[in-house]
Legacy VTK file of the C-alpha trace (Angstrom):
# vtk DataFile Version 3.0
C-alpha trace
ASCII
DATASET POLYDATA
POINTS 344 float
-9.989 -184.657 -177.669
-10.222 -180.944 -177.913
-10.272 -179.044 -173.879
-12.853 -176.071 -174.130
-12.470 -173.508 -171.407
-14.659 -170.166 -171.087
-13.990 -166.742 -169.225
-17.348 -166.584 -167.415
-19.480 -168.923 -168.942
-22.730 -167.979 -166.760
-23.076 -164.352 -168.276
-22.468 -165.401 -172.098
-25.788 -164.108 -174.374
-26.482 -165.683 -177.428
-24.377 -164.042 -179.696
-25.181 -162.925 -183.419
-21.719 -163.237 -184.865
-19.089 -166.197 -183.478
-15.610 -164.513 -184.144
-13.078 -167.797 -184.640
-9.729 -167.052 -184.153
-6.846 -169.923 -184.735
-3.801 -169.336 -182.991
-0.052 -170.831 -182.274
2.838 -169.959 -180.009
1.990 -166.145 -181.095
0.194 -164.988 -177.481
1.331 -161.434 -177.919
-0.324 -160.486 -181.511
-3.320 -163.227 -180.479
-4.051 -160.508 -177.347
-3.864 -157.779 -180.198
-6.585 -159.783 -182.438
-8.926 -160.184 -179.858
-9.090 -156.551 -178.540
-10.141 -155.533 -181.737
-12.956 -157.860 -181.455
-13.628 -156.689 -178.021
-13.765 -152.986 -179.441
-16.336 -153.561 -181.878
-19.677 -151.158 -182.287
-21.622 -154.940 -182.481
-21.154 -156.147 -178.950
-23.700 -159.187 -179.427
-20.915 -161.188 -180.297
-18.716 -164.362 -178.942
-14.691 -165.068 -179.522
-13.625 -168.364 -179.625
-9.811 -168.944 -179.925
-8.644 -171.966 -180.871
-4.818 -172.940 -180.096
-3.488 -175.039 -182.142
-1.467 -177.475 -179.766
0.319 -177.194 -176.496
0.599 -173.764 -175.408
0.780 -172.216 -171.958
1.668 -168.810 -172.913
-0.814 -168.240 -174.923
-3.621 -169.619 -172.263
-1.793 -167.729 -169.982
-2.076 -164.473 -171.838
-6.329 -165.364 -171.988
-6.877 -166.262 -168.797
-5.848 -162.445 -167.945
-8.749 -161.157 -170.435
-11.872 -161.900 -168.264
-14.376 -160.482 -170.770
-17.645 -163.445 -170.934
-17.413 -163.305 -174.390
-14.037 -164.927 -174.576
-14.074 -169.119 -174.565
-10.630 -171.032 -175.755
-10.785 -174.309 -177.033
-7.242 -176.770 -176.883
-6.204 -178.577 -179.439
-3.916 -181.311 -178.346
-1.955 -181.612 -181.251
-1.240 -179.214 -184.359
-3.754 -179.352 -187.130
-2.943 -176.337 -189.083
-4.988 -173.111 -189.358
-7.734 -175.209 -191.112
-8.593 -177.506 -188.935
-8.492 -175.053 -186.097
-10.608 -172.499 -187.655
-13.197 -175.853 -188.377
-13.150 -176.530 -184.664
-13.962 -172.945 -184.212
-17.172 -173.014 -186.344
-18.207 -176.522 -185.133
-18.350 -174.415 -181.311
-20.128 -171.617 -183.139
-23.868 -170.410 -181.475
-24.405 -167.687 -183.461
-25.724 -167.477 -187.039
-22.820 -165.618 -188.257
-19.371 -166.869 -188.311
-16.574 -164.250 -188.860
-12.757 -165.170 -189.005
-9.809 -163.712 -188.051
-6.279 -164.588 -188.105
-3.882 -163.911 -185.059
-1.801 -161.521 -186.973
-4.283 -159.285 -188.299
-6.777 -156.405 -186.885
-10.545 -155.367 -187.030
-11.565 -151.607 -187.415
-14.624 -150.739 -184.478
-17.176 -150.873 -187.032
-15.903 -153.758 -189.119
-18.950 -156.269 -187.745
-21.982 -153.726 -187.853
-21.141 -152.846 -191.356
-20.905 -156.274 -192.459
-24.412 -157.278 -190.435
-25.804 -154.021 -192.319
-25.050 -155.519 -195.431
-25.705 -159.008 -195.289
-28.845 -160.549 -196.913
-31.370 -161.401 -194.476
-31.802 -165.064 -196.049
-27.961 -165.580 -195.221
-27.391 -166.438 -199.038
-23.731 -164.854 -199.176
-20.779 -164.292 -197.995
-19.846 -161.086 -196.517
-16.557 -159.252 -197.034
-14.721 -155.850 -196.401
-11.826 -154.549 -198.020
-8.612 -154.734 -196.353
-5.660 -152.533 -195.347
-3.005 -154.327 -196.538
0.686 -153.594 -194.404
3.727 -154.726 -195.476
7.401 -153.322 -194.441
7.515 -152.153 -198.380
3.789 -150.023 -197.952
0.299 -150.274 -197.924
-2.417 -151.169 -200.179
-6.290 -151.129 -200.289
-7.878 -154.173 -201.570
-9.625 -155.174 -203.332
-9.709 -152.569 -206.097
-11.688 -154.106 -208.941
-15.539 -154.369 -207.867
-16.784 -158.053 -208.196
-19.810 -158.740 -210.400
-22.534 -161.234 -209.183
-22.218 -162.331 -213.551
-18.969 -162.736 -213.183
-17.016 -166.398 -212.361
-15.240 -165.806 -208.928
-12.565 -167.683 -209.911
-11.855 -165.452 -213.024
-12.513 -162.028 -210.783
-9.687 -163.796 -208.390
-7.194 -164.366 -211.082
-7.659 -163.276 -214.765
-5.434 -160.195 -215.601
-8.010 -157.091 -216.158
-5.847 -154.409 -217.124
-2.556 -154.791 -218.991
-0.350 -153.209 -216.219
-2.860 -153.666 -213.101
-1.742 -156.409 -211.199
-3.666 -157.850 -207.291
-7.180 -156.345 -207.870
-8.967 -158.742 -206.052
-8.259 -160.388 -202.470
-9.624 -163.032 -200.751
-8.949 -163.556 -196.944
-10.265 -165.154 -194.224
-9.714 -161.844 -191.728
-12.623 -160.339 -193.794
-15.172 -163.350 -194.324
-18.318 -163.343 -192.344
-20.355 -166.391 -193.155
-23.283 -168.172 -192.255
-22.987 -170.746 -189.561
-25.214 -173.223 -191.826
-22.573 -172.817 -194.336
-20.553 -175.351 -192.180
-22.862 -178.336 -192.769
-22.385 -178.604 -196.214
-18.822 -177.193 -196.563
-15.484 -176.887 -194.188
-11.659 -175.530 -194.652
-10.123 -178.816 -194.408
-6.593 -179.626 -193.656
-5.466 -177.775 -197.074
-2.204 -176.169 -196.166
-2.398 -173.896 -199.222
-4.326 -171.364 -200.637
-7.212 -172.606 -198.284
-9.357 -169.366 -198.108
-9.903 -169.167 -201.924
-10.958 -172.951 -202.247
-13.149 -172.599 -199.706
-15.014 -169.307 -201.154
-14.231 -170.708 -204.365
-16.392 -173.836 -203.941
-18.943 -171.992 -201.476
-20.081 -169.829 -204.376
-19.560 -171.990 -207.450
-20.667 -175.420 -206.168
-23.333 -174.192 -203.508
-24.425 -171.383 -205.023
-23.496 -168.247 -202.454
-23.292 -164.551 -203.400
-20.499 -162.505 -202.322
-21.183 -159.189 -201.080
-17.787 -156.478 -200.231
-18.375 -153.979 -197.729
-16.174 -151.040 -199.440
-14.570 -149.985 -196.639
-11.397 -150.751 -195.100
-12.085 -152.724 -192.015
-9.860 -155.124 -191.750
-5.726 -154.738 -190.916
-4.114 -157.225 -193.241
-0.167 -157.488 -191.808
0.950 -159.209 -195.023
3.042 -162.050 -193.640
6.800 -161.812 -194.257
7.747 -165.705 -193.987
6.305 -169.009 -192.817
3.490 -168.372 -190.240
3.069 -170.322 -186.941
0.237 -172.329 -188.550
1.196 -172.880 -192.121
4.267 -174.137 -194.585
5.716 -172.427 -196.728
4.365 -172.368 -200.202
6.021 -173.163 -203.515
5.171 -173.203 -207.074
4.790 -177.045 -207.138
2.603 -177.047 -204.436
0.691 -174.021 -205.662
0.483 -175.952 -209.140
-0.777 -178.800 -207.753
-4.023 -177.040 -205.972
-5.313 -175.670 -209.062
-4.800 -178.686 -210.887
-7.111 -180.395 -207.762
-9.376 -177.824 -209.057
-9.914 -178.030 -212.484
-13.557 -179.314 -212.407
-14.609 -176.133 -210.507
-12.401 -173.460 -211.777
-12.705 -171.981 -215.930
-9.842 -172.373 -218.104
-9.320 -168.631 -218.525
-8.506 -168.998 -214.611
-6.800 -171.411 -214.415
-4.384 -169.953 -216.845
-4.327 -166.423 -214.819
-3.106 -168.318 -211.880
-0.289 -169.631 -213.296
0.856 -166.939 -215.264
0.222 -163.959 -212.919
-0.468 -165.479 -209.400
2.384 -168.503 -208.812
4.741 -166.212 -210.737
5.308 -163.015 -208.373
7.064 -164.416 -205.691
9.161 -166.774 -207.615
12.882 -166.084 -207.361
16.559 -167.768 -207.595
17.856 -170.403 -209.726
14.630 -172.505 -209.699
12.730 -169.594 -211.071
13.006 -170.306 -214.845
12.454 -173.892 -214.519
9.513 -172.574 -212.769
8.299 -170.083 -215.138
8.687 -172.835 -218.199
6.413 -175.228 -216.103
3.579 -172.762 -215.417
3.821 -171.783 -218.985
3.352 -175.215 -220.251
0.269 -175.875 -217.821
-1.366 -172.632 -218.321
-1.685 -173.720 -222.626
-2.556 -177.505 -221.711
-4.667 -177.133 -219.120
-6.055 -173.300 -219.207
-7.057 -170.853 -221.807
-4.582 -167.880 -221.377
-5.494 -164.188 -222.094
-3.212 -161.760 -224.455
-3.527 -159.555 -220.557
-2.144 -163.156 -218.932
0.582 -163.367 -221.332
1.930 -159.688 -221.303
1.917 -159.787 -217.655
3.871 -163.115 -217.515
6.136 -162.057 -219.818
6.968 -158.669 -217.763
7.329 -160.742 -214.479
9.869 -163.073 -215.969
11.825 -160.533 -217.211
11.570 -158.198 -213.931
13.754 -159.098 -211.296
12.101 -160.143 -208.057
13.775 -157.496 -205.769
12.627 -154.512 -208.700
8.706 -156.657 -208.467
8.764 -155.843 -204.584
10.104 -152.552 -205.395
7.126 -151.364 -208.333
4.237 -153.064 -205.782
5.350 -151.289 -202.842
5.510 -147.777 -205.097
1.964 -149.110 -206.338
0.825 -149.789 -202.405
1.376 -146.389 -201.754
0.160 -144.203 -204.289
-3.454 -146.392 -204.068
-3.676 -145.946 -200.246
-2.948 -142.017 -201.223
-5.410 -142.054 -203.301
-8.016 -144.023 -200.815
-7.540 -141.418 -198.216
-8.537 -138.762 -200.453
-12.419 -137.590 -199.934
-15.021 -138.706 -202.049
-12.848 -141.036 -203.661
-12.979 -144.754 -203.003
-9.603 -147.392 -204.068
-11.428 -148.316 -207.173
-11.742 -145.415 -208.324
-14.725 -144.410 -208.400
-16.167 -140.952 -206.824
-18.544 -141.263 -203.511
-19.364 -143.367 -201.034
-22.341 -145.811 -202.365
-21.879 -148.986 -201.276
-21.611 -152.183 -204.347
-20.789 -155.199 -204.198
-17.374 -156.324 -204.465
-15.157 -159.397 -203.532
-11.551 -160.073 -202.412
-8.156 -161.980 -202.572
-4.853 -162.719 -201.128
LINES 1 345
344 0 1 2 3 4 5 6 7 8 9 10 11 12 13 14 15 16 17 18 19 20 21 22 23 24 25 26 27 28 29 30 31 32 33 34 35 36 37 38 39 40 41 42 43 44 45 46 47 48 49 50 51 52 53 54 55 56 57 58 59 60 61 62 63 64 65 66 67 68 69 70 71 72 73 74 75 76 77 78 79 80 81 82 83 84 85 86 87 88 89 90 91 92 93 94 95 96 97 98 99 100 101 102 103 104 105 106 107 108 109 110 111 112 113 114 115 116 117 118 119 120 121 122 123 124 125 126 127 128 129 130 131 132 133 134 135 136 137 138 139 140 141 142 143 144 145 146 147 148 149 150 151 152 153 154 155 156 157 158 159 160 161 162 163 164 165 166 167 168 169 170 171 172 173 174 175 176 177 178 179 180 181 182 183 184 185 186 187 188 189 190 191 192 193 194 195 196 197 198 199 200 201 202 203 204 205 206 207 208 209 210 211 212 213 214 215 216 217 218 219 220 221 222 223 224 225 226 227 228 229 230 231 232 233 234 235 236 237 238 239 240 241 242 243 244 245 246 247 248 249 250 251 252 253 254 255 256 257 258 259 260 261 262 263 264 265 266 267 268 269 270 271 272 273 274 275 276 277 278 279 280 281 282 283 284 285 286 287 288 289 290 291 292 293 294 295 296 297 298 299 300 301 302 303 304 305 306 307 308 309 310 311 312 313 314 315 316 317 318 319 320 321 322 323 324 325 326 327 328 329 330 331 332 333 334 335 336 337 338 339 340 341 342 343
């Protein structure tokens, strides 16, 4: 059974937003997370960490905190980030649950923006876009505005340019959603890809909107190998959670995950065994795109270092560009807010 300890329990207020946190043998960056939580302009808010496992450092490091706000809960063996952030929401008190990983970072305002936007029947989920950092550069996402018309699945991973590549993210750092939410629908013990099933099937099998906040509030530090609470993905396994999706997602993307989201990290000798599978699946089982096509064709034949290489060059020119006034990362002049969506 799961050990739930609190700061100060006796001063806690009900709190608007829950803020779930899942966390692993990382006490240092976890301490990091939850400051910026602490820092927030929306102060009617409570953090609940939840360790993954066995792990006096890190209850160590938040039994030093002290702020009411702050409760841990224990679990006594590893689940994976799922489970934990599941745990997390079933502890939830306030009508709002927002998410964020140990590695990552809130902006002040992230949470008042978000509540600012949100529809008062709690119909949607809320996002912001992200500051993406990475050794190679950064990168504003999402870039591409998301249509309420549009399939979520396809605005996650159709090709919409011919040399555009990543316009949409999807990341559980940036989702606010409604704690009712969790009665009908939960993250599961999916060790891949588990943040776009889960908005995936929250807005095409429950019907939820998606609203983007388009500002960057949210630090994304792009991980740079197997985290504390996942595996390591491959193709195969990548291959296989579409395929367990097929009744959900449309044909046009299905095919754009294969040929333009499995495909940019694959490298070494497996890689054109690879490339000939995805290929295959994307005709049988998808409906690929002349866009899908041209861009699968130019990451085959780009090597993976020279991929990093163009996306990092990319990174930087678009957070350039982001910082410049009255323009926002899609392009577009101003500073009206629309909504938008996300991926990772």
């Amino acid at each position: 059974m799961a050990r739930i300890f609190a700061a100060n329990p006796s001063s806690v207020t009900i709190p608007l937003v829950s803020v779930v946190i899942p966390t692993f043998g990382r006490p240092g960056l976890v301490a990091r997370a939850i400051r910026s939580v602490l820092t927030q302009t929306h102060e009617t808010l409570e953090i609940i960490v939840v360790i993954d496992g066995d792990d006096a450092a890190t209850v160590a490091v938040l039994e030093t905190i002290g702020d009411p706000r702050l409760r841990w809960i224990v679990h006594p063996v590893q689940r994976g980030a799922g489970p934990a952030r599941d745990t997390g929401a079933a502890a939830a008190a306030g009508e709002w649950i927002a998410f964020l990983d140990d590695d990552d970072e809130w902006l002040p305002t992230k949470l008042e923006r978000q509540l600012a936007a949100a529809p008062y029947d709690q119909s949607a989920l809320v996002m912001t876009q992200f500051r993406c950092v990475s050794p190679s550069g950064e990168l504003i996402k999402p870039t591409r505005p998301y249509s309420a018309g549009e399939p979520v699945d396809e605005w996650l991973f159709d090709r919409h340019s011919w040399t555009g590549g990543g316009e949409a993210m999807l990341q559980s750092s940036g989702l606010m959603v409604p704690r009712t939410l969790f009665e009908r629908l939960q993250f599961g013990d999916l060790r891949e890809h588990e943040d776009w099933r889960f908005g995936i099937r929250a807005i095409k099998e429950l019907g939820y909107g998606l609203v983007i906040v388009p500002e960057p509030l949210v630090i994304y530090n792009v991980p740079t190998g197997p985290t504390s609470l996942s595996k390591t993905f491959t193709w195969q396994r990548s291959l296989a959670w579409i395929d367990g999706l097929r009744g959900i997602v449309t044909p046009r993307a299905y095919a754009g995950f294969c040929l333009t989201m499995v495909t940019q990290e694959l490298a070494g000798p497996e890689a054109p065994l690879a490339y000939r599978t995805l290929l295959r699946a994307a005709f049988r089982r998808g409906r690929p795109t002349a866009r899908q096509l041209f861009a699968f064709a130019m990451i085959a034949a780009t090597p993976h270092r020279l991929r990093r290489s163009i996306r990092a060059l990319t990174g930087r020119r678009a957070t350039s560009l982001a910082a410049r006034p009255g323009i926002r990362p899609d392009g577009g002049a101003g500073s009206s807010r629309s909504g938008a969506a996300s991926r990772p």
